[in-house]
N, C-alpha and C positions, 0 to 999 in steps of 0.2 A: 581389543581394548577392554580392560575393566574397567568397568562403570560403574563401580559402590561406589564413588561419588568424582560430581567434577567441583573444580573448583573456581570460582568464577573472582576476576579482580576488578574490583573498580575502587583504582585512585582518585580522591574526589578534593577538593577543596570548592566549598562553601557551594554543593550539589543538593542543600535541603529539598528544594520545590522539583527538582526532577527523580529522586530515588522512589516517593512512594507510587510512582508512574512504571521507572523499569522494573522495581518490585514485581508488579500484577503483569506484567508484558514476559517477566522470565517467568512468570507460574503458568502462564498461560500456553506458553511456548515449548518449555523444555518437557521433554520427559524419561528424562534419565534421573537418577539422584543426584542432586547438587545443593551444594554451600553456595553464598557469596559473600565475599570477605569485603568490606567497606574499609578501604585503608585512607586513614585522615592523619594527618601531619600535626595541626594545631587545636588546642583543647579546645578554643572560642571559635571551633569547624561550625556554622549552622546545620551539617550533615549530621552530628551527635545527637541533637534532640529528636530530631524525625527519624532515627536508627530505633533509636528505645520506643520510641512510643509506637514504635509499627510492628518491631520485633515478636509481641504476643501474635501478629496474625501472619508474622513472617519470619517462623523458628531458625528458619534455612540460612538467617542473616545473622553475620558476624559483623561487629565492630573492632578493629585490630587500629592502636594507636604505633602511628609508623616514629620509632625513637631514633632513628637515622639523621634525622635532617629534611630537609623542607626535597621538593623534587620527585617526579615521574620515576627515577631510577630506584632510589633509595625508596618509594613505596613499592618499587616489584619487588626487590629484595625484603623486606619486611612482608608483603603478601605472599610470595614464596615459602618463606621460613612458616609459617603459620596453615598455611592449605596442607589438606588434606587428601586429596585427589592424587592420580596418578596423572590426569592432566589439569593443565591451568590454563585459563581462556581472562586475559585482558581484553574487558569492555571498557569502551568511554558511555557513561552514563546519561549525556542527553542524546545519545543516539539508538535508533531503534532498529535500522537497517540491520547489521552485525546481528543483532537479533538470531534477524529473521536465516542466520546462513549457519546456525550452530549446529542446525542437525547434517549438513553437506558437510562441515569441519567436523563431526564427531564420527559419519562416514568413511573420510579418510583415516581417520585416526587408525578405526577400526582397520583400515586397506595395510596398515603399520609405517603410516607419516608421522613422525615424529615436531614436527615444527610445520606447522601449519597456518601461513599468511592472507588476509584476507586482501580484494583489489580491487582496486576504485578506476582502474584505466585499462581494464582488458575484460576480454570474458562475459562480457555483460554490464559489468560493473562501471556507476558512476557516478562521481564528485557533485552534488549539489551545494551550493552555498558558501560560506565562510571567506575569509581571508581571498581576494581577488588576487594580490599581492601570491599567499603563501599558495595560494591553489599552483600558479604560473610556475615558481622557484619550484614545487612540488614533482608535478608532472617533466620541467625540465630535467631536475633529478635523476628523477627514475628512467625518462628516456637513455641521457648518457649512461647510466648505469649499464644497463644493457647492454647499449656498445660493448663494454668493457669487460661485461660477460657477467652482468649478473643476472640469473634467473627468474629471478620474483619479479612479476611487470609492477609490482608495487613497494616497495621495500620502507619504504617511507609510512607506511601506515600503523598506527599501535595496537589494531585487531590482531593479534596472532593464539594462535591456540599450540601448546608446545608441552612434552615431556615432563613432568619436575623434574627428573632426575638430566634432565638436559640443561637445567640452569645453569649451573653451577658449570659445565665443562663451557659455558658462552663467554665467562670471565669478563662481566661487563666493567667499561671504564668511565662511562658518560660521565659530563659533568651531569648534575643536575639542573640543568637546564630545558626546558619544555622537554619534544618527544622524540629528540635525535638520541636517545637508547634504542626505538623500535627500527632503527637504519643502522645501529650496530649490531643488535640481535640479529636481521636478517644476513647479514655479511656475514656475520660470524658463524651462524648456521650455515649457511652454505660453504664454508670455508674447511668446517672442522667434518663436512660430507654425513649430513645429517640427512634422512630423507624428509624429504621436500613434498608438503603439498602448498595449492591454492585455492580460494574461493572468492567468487565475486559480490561485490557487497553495492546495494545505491546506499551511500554515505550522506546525507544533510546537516548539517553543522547545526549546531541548536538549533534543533526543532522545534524544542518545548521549554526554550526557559533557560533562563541566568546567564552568564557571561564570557565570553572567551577569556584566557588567558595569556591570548598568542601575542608576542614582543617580540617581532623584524630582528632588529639587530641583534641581541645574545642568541637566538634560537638560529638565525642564520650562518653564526660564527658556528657555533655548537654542528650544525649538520654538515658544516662544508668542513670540518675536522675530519669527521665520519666520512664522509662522502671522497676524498681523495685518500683516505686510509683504505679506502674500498677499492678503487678507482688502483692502484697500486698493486695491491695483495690478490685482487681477482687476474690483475694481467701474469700472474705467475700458479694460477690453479690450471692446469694442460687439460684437466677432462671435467669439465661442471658437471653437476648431478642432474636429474632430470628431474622435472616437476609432476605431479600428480594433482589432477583439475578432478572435479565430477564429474566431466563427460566421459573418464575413464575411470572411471572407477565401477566394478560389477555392479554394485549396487543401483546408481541410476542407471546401468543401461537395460539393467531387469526392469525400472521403472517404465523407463522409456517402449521398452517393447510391451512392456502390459498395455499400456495405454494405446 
């Protein structure tokens, strides 16, 4: 993987009190070159003022006004268009877990995974907090999934680390609607036989601050679209691709044996 820089997404709306927080957690954390693109939808974003006035101590951050329209989809596309990296890593910004798993996702990269999902239900990895409700629909999800032959034990989640030049062949359709894009990206990556990793993440839902945006009924229409367009198209893929975890990957096992 070339590394002269990643590029790091966080769609935000109204994420003022948590950016200058993952600011210091990604300086602290990464250490490869990277950008982060702040894609904000509305000018009156509370994200805008706390962008600028932190920017002198945090050059690495970009401000990108997303002119698509309101929605999770229409800011990847707009943080797309505008990154610089050869890979692009969607974070959600009051979470700190994902973080902590970018150097195992920039590992495989390296291994040449091309789309790389992080999991809250295998592997180590797991869901604290949020939506009782959307945790349940979640996990039920992605179990059926499976049956059905999808690979990712998570597919539902919007941690993915992927290509840029893989976008654009995912041909997303989502409404904008919350974050049933990141359950058609992973379908669609496995579909169009993209190599495949995984990494396990512990997930805590606001951790540190501000609001959910989650709303039951459109984002539930929205994923169960996704969900049996998957549920369909995967029962007619004869040979899935395999996945790529870091317990295979050379790299930790070099770790693992030093230790």
């Amino acid at each position: 993987m070339n590394r002269s820089v990643l590029s790091l997404l966080l769609p935000v709306r109204n994420e003022g009190i948590n950016l200058h927080i993952m600011f210091k957690v990604l300086r602290a954390v990464i250490d490869v070159p990277y950008e982060v693109l702040v894609v904000v939808d509305d000018d009156k974003d509370d994200s805008i003022p706390v962008v600028h006035r932190l920017q002198p101590r945090f050059p690495e951050v970009r401000l990108v006004h997303n002119p698509l329209g309101r929605g999770v989809v229409n800011a990847l596309r707009t943080g797309v268009k505008n990154a610089r990296g050869e890979y692009v890593l969607i974070l959600a910004v009051d979470e700190l877990g994902p973080v902590l798993a970018i150097e195992q996702m920039l590992s495989l990269a390296d291994e040449g995974c091309e789309f790389i999902s992080c999991t809250r239900y295998s592997h180590g990895g797991r869901r604290l907090g949020g939506s009782q409700i959307g945790g349940m629909l979640s996990r039920l999800a992605n179990w059926l999934l499976a049956r059905a032959g999808c690979v990712l034990s998570d597919a539902t989640t919007g941690i993915k680390l992927f290509r840029r030049d893989l976008f654009e062949k995912l041909d997303l359709q989502s409404k904008p609607v919350g974050w049933a894009v990141a359950l058609e990206m992973s379908l669609k990556a496995q579909l169009i036989g993209a190599r495949l990793g995984e990494v396990p993440i512990v997930s805590i839902d606001r951790l540190y601050g501000g609001r959910s945006t989650f709303k039951l009924g459109p984002w539930v229409r929205e994923y169960f679209k996704w969900f049996w367009w998957g549920v369909k198209q995967l029962r007619n893929q004869p040979n899935p691709p395999a996945v790529m975890r870091p317990s295979q990957s050379p790299f930790f096992k070099d770790v693992r044996e030093a230790a």
